[in-house]
N, C-alpha and C positions, 0 to 999 in steps of 0.2 A: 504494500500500500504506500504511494506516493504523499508525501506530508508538505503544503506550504503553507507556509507561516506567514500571514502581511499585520504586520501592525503598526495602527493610525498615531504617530503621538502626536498630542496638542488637539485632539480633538475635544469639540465641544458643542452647548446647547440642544441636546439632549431633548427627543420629544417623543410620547406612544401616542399611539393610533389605534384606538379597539379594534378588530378586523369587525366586527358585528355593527359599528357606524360608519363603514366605508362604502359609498354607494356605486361608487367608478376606481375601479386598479387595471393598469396597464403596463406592461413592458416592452417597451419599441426600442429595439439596438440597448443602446445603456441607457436610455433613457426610461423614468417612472411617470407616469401619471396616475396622480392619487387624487379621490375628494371626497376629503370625508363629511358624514352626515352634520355632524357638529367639528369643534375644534376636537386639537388631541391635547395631552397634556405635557405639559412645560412642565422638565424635571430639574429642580434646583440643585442640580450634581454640585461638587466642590471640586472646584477648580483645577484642573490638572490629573483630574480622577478618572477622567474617562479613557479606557482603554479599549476601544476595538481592535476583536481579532477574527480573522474567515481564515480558517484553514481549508484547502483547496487539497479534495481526498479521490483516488482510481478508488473506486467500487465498483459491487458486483452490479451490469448496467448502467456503469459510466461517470462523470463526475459529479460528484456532492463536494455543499461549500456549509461546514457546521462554524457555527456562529457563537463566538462565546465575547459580547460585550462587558466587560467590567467595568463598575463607577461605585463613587460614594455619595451618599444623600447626608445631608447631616439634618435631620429632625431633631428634636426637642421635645416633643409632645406626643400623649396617649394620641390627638387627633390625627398628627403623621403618620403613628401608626399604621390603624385605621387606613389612610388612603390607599399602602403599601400593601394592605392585603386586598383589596379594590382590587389593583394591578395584578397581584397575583391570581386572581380569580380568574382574569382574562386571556383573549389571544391578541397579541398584538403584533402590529406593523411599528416601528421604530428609524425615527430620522435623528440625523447627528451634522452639523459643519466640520469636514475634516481639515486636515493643516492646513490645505490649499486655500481651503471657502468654498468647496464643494460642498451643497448639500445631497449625503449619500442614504439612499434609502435598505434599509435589512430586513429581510422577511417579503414573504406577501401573503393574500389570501388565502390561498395552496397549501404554504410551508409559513404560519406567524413562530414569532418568537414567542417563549415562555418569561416570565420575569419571577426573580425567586432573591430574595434578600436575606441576611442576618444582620440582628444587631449585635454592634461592635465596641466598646467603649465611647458611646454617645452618637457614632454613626452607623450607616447601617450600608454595609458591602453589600451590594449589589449585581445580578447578572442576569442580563438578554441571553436568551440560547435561543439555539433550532438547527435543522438540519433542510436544506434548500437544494435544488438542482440548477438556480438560477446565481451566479453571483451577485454582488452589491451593485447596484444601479445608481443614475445621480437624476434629481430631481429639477 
């Protein structure tokens, strides 16, 4: 099995997308078109925390790109909590601005990411997964 490794440093602004309020997704070349029902949500990561990673896998039936985004959320409150498990309950689509200023989209309606947290001495490590046949696109 073939292993690549790409990781974004300096990426930031950080957004989910429920896949259940996405009315329109599309992928044309690398490009996404997304629209969702309402907004997504603006995640207050801490700065520098954001790590995207696609490792690019041969498998049986050809290439898979599994998705493991890491970040930190720094809440404060039971209510934080609370929203965290919101997130986790769902499927989502996830946008990110990479070093460039790209905005890159991860997941889609097919293949969303999962979201799964711990809390960590007052923040809370964070991570996007999924497994996609499609790589990262730009919005």
């Amino acid at each position: 099995m073939k292993t690549k490794k790409t990781p974004h440093p300096g990426a930031h602004s950080l957004e989910f997308f429920p896949v259940k309020k996405i009315t329109a997704f599309a992928v044309v070349q690398s490009k996404v078109i997304i629209h969702p029902h309402t907004g997504g949500y603006k995640i207050p990561i801490v700065p520098g925390s954001l790590i995207p990673d696609v490792q690019e896998e041969e498998a049986e039936g050809g290439t898979v790109y599994r998705i493991n985004h890491t970040f930190n959320i720094a809440f404060n409150c039971l209510e934080n909590e609370q929203q965290l498990k919101v997130y986790a309950g769902q499927e989502m689509i996830a946008t990110y601005m990479n070093e460039t200023g790209q905005r890159v989209v991860s997941g889609t309606q097919q293949n969303p990411l999962t979201f799964s947290y711990i809390p960590v001495s007052g923040n809370y490590n964070c991570k996007l997964s999924g497994v996609t046949r499609e790589p990262e696109a730009f919005l």
